[in-house]
ZADO-1210 file (C-alpha; in nm, 4 decimals, padded with zeros to 6 digits):
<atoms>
<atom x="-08.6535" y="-12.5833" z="-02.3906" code="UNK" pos="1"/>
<atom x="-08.3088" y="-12.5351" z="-02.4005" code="UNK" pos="2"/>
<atom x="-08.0553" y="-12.7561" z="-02.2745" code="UNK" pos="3"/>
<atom x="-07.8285" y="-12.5791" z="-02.0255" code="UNK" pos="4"/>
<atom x="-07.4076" y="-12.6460" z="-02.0946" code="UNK" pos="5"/>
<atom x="-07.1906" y="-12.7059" z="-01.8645" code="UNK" pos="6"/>
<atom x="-06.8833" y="-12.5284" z="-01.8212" code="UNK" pos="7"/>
<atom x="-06.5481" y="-12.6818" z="-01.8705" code="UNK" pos="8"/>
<atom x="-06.4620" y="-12.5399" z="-01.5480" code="UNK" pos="9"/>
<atom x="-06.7855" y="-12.6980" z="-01.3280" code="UNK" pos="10"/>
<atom x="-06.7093" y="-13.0771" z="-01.5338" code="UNK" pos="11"/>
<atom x="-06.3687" y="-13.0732" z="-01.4072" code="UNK" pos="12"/>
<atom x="-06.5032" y="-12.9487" z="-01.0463" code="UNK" pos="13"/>
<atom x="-06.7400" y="-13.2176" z="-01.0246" code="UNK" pos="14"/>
<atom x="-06.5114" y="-13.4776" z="-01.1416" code="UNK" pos="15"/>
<atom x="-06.2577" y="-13.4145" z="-00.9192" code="UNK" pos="16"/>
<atom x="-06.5129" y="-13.4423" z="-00.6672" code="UNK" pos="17"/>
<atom x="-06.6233" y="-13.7586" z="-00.7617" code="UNK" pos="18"/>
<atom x="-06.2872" y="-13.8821" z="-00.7599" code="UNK" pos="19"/>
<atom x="-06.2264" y="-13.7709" z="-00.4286" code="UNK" pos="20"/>
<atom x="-06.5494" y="-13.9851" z="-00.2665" code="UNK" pos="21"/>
<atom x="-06.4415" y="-14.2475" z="-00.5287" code="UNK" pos="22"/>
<atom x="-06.1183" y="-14.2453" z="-00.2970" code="UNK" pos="23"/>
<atom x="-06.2450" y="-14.1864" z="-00.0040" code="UNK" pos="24"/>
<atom x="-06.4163" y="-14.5455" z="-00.0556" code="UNK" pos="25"/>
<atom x="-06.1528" y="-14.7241" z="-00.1786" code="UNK" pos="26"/>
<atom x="-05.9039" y="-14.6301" z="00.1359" code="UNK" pos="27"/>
<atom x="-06.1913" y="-14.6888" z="00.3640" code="UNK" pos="28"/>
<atom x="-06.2037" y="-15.0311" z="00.2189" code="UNK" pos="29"/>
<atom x="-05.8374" y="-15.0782" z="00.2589" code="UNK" pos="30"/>
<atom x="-05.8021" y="-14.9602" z="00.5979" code="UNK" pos="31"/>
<atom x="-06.1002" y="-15.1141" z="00.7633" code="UNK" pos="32"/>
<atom x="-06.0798" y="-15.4378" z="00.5587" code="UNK" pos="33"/>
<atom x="-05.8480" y="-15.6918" z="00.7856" code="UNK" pos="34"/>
<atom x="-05.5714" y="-15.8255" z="00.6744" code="UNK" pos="35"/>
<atom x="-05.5439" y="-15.5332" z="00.3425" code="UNK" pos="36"/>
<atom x="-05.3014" y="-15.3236" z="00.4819" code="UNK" pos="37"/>
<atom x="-05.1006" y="-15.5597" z="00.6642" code="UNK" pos="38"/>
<atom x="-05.0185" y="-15.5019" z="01.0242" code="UNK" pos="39"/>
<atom x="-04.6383" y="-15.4878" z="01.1380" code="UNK" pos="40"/>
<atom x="-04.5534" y="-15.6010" z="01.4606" code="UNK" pos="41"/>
<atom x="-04.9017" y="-15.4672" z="01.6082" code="UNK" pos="42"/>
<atom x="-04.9681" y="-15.1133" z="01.4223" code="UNK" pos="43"/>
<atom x="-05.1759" y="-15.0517" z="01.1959" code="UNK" pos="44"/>
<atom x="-05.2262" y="-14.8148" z="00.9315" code="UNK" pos="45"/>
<atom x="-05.5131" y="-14.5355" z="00.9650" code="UNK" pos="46"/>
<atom x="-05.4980" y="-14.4190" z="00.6100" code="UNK" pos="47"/>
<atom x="-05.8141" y="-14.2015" z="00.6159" code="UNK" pos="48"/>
<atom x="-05.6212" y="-13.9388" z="00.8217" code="UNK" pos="49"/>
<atom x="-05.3469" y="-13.8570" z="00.6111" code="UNK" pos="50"/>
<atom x="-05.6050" y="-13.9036" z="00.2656" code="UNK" pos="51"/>
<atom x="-05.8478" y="-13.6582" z="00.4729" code="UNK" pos="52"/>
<atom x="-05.5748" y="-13.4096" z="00.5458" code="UNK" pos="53"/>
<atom x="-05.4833" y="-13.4334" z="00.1771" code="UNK" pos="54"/>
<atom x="-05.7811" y="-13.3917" z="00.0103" code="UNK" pos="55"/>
<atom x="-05.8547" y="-13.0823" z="00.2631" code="UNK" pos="56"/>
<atom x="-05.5631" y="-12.9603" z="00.0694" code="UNK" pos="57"/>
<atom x="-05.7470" y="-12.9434" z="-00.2407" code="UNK" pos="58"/>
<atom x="-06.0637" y="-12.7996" z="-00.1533" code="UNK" pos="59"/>
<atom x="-06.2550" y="-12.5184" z="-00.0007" code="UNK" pos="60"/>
<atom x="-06.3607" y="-12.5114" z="00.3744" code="UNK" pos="61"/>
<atom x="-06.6557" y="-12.6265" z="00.3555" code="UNK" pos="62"/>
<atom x="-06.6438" y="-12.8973" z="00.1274" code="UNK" pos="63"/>
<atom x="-06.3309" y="-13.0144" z="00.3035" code="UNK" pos="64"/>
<atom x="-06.5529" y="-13.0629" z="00.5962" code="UNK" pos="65"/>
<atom x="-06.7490" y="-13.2735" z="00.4070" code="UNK" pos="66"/>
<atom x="-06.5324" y="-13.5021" z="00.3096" code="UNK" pos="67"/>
<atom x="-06.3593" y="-13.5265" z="00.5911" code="UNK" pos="68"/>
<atom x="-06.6449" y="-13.6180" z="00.7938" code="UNK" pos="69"/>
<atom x="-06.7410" y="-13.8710" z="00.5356" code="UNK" pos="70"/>
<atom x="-06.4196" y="-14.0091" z="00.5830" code="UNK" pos="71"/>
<atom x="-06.5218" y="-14.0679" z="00.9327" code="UNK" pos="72"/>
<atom x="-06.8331" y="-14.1699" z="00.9209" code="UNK" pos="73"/>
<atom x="-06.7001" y="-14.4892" z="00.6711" code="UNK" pos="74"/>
<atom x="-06.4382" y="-14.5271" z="00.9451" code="UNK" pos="75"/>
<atom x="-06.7196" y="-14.5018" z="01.2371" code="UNK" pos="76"/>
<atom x="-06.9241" y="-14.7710" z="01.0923" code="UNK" pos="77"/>
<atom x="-06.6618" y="-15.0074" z="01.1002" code="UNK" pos="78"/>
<atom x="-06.5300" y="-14.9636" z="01.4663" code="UNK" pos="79"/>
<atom x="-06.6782" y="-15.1215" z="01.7864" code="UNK" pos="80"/>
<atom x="-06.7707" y="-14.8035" z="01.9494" code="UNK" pos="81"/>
<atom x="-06.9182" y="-14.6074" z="01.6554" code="UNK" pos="82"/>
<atom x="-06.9556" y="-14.2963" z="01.8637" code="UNK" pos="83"/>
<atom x="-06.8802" y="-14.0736" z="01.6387" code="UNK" pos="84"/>
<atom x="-06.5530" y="-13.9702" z="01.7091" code="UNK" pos="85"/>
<atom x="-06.3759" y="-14.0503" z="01.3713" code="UNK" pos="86"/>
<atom x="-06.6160" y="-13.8102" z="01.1814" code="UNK" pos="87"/>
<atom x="-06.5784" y="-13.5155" z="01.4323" code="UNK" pos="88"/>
<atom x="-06.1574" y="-13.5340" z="01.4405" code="UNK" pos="89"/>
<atom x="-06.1257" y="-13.5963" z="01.0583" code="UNK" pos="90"/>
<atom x="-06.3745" y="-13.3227" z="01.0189" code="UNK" pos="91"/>
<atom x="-06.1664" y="-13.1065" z="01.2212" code="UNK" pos="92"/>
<atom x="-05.8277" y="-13.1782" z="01.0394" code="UNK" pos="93"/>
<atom x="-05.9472" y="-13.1446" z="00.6593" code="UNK" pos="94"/>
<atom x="-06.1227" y="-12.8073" z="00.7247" code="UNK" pos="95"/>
<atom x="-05.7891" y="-12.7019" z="00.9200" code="UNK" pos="96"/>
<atom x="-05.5726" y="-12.7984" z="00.6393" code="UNK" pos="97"/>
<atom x="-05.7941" y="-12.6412" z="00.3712" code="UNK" pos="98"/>
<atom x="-05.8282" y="-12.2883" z="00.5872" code="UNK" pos="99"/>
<atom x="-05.4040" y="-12.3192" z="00.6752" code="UNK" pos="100"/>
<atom x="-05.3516" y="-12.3552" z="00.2608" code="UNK" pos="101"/>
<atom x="-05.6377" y="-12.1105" z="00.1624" code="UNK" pos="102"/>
<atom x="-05.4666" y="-11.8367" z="00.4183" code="UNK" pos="103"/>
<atom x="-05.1229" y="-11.9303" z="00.5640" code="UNK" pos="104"/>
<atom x="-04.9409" y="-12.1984" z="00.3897" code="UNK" pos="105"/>
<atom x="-04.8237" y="-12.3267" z="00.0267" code="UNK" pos="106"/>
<atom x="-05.0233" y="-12.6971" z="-00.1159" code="UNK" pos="107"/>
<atom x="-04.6953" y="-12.8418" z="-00.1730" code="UNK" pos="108"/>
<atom x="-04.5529" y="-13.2102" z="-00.0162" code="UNK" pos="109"/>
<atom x="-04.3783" y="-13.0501" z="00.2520" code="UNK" pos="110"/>
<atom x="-04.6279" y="-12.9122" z="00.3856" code="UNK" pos="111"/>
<atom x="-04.8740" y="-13.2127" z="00.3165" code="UNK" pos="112"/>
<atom x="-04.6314" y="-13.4114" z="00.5222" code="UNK" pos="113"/>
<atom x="-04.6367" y="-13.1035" z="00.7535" code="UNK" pos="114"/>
<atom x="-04.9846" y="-13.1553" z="00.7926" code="UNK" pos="115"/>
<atom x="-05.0268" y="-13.5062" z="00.7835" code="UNK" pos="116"/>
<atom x="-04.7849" y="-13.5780" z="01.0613" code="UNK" pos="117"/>
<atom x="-04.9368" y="-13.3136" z="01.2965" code="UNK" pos="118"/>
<atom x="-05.2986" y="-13.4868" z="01.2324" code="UNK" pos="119"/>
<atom x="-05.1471" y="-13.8275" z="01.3040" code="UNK" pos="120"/>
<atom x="-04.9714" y="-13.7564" z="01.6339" code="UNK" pos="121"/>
<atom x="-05.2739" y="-13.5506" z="01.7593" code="UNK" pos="122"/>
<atom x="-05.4820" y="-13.7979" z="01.6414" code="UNK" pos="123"/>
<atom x="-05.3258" y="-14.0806" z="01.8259" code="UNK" pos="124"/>
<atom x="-05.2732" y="-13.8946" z="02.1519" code="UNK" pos="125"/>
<atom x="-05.6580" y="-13.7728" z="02.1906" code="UNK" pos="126"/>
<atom x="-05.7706" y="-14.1423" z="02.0932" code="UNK" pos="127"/>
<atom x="-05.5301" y="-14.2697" z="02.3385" code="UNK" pos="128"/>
<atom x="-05.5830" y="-14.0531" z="02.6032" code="UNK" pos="129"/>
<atom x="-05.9452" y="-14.0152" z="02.5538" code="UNK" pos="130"/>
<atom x="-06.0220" y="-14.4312" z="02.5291" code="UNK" pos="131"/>
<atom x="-05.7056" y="-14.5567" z="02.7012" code="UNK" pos="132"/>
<atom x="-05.6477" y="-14.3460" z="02.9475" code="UNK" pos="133"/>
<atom x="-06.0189" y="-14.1770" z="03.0698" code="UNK" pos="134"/>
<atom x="-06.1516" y="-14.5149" z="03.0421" code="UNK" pos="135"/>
<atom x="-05.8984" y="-14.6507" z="03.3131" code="UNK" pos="136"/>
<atom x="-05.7567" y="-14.9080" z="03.1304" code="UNK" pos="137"/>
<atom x="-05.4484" y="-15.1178" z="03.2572" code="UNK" pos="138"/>
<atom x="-05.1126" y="-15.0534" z="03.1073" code="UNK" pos="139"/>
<atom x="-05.2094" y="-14.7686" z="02.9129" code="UNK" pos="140"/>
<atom x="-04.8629" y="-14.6018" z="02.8836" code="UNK" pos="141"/>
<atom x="-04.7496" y="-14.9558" z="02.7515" code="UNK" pos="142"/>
<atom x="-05.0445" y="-14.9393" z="02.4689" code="UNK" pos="143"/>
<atom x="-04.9086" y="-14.5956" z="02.3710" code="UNK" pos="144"/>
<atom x="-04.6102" y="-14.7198" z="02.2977" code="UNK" pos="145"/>
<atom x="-04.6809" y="-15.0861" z="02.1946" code="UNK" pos="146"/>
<atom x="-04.9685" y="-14.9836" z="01.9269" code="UNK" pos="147"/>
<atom x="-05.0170" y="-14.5994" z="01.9057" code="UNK" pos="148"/>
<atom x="-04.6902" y="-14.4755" z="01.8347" code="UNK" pos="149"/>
<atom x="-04.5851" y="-14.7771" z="01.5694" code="UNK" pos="150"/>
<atom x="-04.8965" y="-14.7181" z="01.4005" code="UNK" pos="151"/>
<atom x="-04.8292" y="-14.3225" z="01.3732" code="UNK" pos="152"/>
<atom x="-04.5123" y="-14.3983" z="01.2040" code="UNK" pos="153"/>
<atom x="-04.6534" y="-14.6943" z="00.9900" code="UNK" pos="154"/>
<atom x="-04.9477" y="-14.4327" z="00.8905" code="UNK" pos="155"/>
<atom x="-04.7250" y="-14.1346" z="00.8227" code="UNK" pos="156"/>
<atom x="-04.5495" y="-14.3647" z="00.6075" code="UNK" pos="157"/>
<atom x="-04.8555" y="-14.3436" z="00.3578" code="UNK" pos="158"/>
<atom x="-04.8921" y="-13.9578" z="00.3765" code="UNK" pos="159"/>
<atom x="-04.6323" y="-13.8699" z="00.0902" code="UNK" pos="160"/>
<atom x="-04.7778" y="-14.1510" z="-00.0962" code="UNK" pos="161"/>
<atom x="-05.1019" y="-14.0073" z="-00.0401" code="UNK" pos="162"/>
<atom x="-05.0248" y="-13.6798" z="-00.1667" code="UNK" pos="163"/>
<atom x="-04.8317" y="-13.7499" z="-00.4577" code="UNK" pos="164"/>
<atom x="-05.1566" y="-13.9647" z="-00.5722" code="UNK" pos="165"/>
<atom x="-05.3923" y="-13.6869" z="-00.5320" code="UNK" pos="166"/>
<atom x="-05.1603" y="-13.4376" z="-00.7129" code="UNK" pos="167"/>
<atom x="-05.1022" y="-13.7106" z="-00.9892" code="UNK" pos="168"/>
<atom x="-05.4825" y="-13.7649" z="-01.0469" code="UNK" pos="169"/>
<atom x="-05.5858" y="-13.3514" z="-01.0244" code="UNK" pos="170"/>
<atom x="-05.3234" y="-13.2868" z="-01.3134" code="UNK" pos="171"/>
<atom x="-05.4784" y="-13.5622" z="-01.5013" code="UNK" pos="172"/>
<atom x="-05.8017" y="-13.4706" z="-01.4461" code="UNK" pos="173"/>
<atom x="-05.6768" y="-13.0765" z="-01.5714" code="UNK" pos="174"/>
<atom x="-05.5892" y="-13.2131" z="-01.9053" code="UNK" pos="175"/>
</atoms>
């Protein structure tokens, strides 16, 4: 039998791949690890949103979707009420990003941040609104801007850093 070769081209997909869920791990571990990112004055930092808007960036559609809902599956494992919701929304953004790049708009860091920003703010508000607010919680317009809003700007802090990583690795990886 002979052995089949693969390209050049399919190694370099399939590392970059694996690099991405390689990633994806690592920043789950860092988020949902206490005390790894450290918290300032209350907020915390949801890296998995700006690394799954990124890496939407990067890839196709449907693979985007993938790893965006892996992203939130690793975060929904790790949260109290793991309904879900983290893979859905995270799902939502990197297949967004992927289909605005492949159609509409440029991969460059302006428009990561762009991106990134958007997905953070939305983000926040639905969580808030949906948890905080639906559930009838006390002093909910206090929580939005006692922990939701400081940790949009501490996590938006990471997007740039985020997508300067990814670009670093991919031209690596290219030669």
């Amino acid at each position: 039998m002979m052995k089949q070769q693969i390209s050049s081209e399919k190694k370099a997909l399939y590392e970059r791949r694996a690099l991405f869920a390689a990633l994806l791990i690592v920043f789950a571990l860092l988020q949902n690890t206490p005390h790894l990112l450290p918290g300032i004055l209350g907020a915390h930092a949801l890296i998995l949103i700006p690394l799954a808007v990124c890496l939407g960036m990067f890839e196709k559609a449907v693979v985007a979707a993938l790893f965006g809902t892996l992203a939130g599956v690793f975060w929904d494992v790790t949260v109290a009420s793991g309904d879900g919701y983290n893979a859905m929304i995270l799902m939502l953004f990197a297949t967004i990003s992927s289909v605005l790049i492949s159609y509409l708009m440029r991969n460059n860091i302006s428009t990561a941040l762009l991106l990134s920003f958007a997905a953070i703010i939305i983000y926040m508000l639905l969580h808030w609104f949906i948890f905080v607010v639906c559930s009838g919680a006390t002093g909910g317009f206090v929580t939005l801007f006692t922990f939701y809003l400081p940790s949009a700007i501490y996590t938006a802090v990471f997007a740039p850093l985020i997508y300067i990583l990814l670009r670093a690795l991919l031209r690596k990886i290219k030669e």
